[in-house]
N, C-alpha and C positions, 0 to 999 in steps of 0.2 A: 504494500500500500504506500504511496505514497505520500511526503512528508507537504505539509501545508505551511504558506507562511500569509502572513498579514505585510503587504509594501508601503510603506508611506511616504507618498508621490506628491511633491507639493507643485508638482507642473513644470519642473526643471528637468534639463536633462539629466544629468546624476543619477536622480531616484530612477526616472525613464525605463534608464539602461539597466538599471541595480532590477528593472522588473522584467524585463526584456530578459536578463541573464539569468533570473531564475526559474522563470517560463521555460526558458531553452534546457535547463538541467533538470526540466520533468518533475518539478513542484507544482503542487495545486494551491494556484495564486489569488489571492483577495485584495485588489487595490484600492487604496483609501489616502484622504484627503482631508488633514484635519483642520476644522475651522474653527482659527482661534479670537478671531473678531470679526465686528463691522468695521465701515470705513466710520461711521457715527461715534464709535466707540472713543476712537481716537483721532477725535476732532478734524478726521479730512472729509469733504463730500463725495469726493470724488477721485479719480486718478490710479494709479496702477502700481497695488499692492500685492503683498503675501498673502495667498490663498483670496486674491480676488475674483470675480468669473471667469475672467481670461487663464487665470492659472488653473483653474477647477476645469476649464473646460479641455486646456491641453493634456492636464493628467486622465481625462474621462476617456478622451482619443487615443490615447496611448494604451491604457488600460485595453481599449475596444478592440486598438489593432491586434493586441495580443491575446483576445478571449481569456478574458480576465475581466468579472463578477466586480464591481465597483462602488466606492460611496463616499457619500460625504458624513466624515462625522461632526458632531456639534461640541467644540472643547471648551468653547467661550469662558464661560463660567470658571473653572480652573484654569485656563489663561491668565484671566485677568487677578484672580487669588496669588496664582504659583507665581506669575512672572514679571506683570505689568506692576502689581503693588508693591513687589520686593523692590522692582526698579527704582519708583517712587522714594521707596521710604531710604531707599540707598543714598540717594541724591539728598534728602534732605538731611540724611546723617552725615553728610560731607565725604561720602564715600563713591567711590564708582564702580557701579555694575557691570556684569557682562550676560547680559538676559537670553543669550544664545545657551550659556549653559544650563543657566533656570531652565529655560524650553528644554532641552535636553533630557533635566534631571527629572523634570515633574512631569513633564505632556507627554515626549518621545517613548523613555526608557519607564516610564510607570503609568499614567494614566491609557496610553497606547499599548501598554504590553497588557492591561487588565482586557483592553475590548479583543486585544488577539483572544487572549483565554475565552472570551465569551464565543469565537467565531471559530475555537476549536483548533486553534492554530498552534503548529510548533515553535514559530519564530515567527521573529519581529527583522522586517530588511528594511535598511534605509541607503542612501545614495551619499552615505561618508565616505571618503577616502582617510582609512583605517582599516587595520589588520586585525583580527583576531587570531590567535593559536595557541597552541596546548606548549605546556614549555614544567616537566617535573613536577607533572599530577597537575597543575593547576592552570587556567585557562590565563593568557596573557595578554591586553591591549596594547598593539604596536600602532606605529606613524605607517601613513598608507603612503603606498613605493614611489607616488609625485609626493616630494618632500616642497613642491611648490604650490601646494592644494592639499597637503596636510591637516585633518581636523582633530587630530587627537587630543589636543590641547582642549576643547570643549566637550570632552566625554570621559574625564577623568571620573568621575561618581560615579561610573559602573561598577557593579556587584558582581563574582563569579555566578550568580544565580541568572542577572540580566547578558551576561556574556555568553553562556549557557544556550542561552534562547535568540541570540542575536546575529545574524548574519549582513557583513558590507562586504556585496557583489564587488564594486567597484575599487577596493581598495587597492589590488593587486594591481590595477593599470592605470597609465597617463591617462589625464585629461585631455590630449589630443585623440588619442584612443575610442575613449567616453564618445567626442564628440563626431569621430570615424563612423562607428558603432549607429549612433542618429543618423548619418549623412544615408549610410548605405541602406538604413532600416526605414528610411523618409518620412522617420518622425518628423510630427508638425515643430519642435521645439530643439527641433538638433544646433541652428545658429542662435537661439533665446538666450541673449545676455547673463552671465553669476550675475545674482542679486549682492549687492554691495554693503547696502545700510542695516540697521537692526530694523527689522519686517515693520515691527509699526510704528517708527520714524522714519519713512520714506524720505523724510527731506533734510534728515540728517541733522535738523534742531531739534536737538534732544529737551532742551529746554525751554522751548515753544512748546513742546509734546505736554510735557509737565502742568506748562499754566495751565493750556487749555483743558488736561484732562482732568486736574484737583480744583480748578476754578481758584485758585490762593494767586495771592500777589504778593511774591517774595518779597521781606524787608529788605532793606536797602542794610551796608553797617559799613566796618571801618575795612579799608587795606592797611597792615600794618607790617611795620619789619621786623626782623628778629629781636630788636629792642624793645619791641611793640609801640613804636613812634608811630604816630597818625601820617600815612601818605595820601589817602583820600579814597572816597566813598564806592565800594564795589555795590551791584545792582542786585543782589542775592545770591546768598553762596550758590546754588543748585546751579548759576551759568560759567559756575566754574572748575578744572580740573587741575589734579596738581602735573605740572611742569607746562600749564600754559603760559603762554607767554600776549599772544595776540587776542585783541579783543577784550583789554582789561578797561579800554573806556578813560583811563590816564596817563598821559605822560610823564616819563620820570626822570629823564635825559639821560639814560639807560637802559638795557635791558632787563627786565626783571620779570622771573619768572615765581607762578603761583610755589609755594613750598610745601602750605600746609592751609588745612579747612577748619576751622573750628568752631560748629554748629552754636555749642555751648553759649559762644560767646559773638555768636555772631560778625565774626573778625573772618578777612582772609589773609593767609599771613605770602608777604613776596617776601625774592631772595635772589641772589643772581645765579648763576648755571652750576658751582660747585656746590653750594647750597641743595641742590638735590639728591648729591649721591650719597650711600648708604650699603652698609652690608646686612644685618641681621634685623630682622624682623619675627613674630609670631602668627602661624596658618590656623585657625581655627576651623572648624563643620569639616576636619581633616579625612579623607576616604584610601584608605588603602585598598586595591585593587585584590591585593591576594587574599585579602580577609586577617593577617597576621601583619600586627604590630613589630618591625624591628627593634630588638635588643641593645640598645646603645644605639651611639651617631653610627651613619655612613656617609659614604660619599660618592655624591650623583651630581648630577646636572639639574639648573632648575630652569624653567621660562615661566616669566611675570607679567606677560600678557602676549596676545595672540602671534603676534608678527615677529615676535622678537627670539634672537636664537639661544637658545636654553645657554647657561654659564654654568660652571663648575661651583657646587656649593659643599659643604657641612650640615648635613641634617640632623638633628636630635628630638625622637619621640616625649613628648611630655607624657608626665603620668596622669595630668588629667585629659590625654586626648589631644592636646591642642600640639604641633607642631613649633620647633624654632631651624631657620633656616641663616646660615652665613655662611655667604658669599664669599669667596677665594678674594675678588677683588671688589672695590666698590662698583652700584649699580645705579644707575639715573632714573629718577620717579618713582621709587618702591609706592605702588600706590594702593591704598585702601581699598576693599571691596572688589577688587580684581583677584583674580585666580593665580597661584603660583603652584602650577604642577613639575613634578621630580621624572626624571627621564633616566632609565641606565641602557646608553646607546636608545633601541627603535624602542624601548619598550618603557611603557607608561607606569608608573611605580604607583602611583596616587596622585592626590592633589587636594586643597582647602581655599579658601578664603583667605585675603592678606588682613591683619587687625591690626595689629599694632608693629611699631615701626620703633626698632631700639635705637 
């Protein structure tokens, strides 16, 4: 009998191909589309989003050409719980999100792996470029073999139980490959642009996204320096991140860039370029992949956000859970609320939350 999976096709090619390839390897296929807002939801009328008709309609086609049973699910509701309010409440804690992994940890790998169970499914496929493999009894999350299209960085919260059940078709090959694969298959969607921004900021102001969606009108407070001298009046912390520099609204007859946030007190603190770097920080909401806490430090490689190439650190398990990481050398922007996952060589070790910054 053959094994069944659930595909989660957001109208891109990736997923496309990741259902196209499992069709072809004689799985019984269920292509699904999860809908995690309106355009109302998040203050646009109109225009061309994540999971809007246009994307619902290319994953329907694709689905068709492949006789493959399709649907739209309704996620909304835990959407806007798991991913859009943590976002929120990130921004106002003076922290920065990364809501691709929220979607990941809560929509993709859990609330999507529930309705698999319901549709009797073995596995859950999606259109990552990410390896899975068995590697001394325990299942392993590696970087997928385009290290230029690389998403293992946002799937570090996998479970040996969610690895289990998880299949990326596409990991193994290029993205010119991927988009071979469409040309010759005459997907509707084989030259459809990667989407770029987080799905519901399509316009890339994130803090436009914010007003309009809490209806609040950020105070205004102080920019201050590491003396905490008054330089002059930032527009609400939530339009700002640390090591910006552009768009502080003041001149200073230098450049200076954001250091630090501090909700509390309503300050944003500048500083100039050496002023940002940093070795040692604390990872909290920490997930080990293998299910086992290491014994002491080791030593691995870490990356502190998406684009950036993992560096050689010192990690040390806390005993209440929460991680400390330092860095061989110092690092620019350790910033709060972003993710710093540990790499040894392709393979994904874990990863948490950054909190605090020694």
């Amino acid at each position: 009998m053959s094994k069944k999976a659930l595909i989660a096709m957001s109208g891109g090619v990736d997923s496309s191909i990741a259902a196209k390839l499992m069709k072809d390897a004689g799985y019984e296929c269920i292509g699904c589309t999860m809908k995690l807002y309106d355009n109302d939801d998040i203050g646009i009328s109109k225009g061309h989003t994540c999971c809007s008709l246009d994307d619902v309609e290319d994953a329907r086609k694709v689905a068709e050409a492949n006789d493959m049973p399709y649907y739209v699910l309704n996620f909304k509701d835990g959407f806007n719980e798991c991913v859009i309010k943590r976002f929120v409440d990130a921004y106002e804690a003076g922290r920065t999100p990364n809501p691709c992994i929220d979607c990941n940890r809560f929509m993709k790998f859990d609330k999507l792996f529930k309705k698999a169970e319901e549709f009797g499914c073995d596995y859950v496929v999606t259109g990552h470029y990410a390896r899975i493999e068995e590697k001394d009894g325990k299942l392993v999350l590696k970087k997928g073999l385009d290290e230029t299209k690389d998403q293992s960085y946002v799937l570090y919260s996998m479970t040996q139980e969610q690895l289990k059940h998880t299949l990326f078709p596409i990991g193994n090959i290029k993205k010119t490959e991927v988009r071979g694969l469409a040309e010759e298959n005459l997907f509707v969607n084989a030259n459809k642009p990667d989407s770029q921004d987080i799905c519901f900021v399509p316009d890339g102001d994130y803090a436009a996204f914010l007003k309009r969606h809490t209806g609040k009108k950020y105070k205004t407070g102080d920019f201050i320096d590491n003396e905490g001298n008054v330089l002059g009046e930032h527009k609400g912390i939530v339009n700002y991140t640390i090591g910006q520099r552009k768009g502080l609204g003041v001149a200073f007859g230098k450049p200076l860039y954001v250091t630090d946030i501090r909700p509390d007190d309503n300050v944003v603190v500048l500083g100039e370029n050496e002023d940002l770097f940093s070795k040692s920080f604390i990872v909290t909401d920490f997930n080990w992949i293998s299910g086992v806490v290491p014994v002491g430090e080791i030593s691995c490689k870490v990356k502190i956000r998406y684009r950036q190439k993992e560096q050689p650190a010192t990690v040390r398990p806390l005993s209440d859970g929460r991680v400390e990481i330092e860095f061989d050398e110092p690092q620019r922007a350790i910033t709060k609320g972003q993710a710093a996952v540990l790499y040894d060589g392709d393979i994904v070790l874990g990863g948490g939350t950054i909190e605090i910054l020694k």
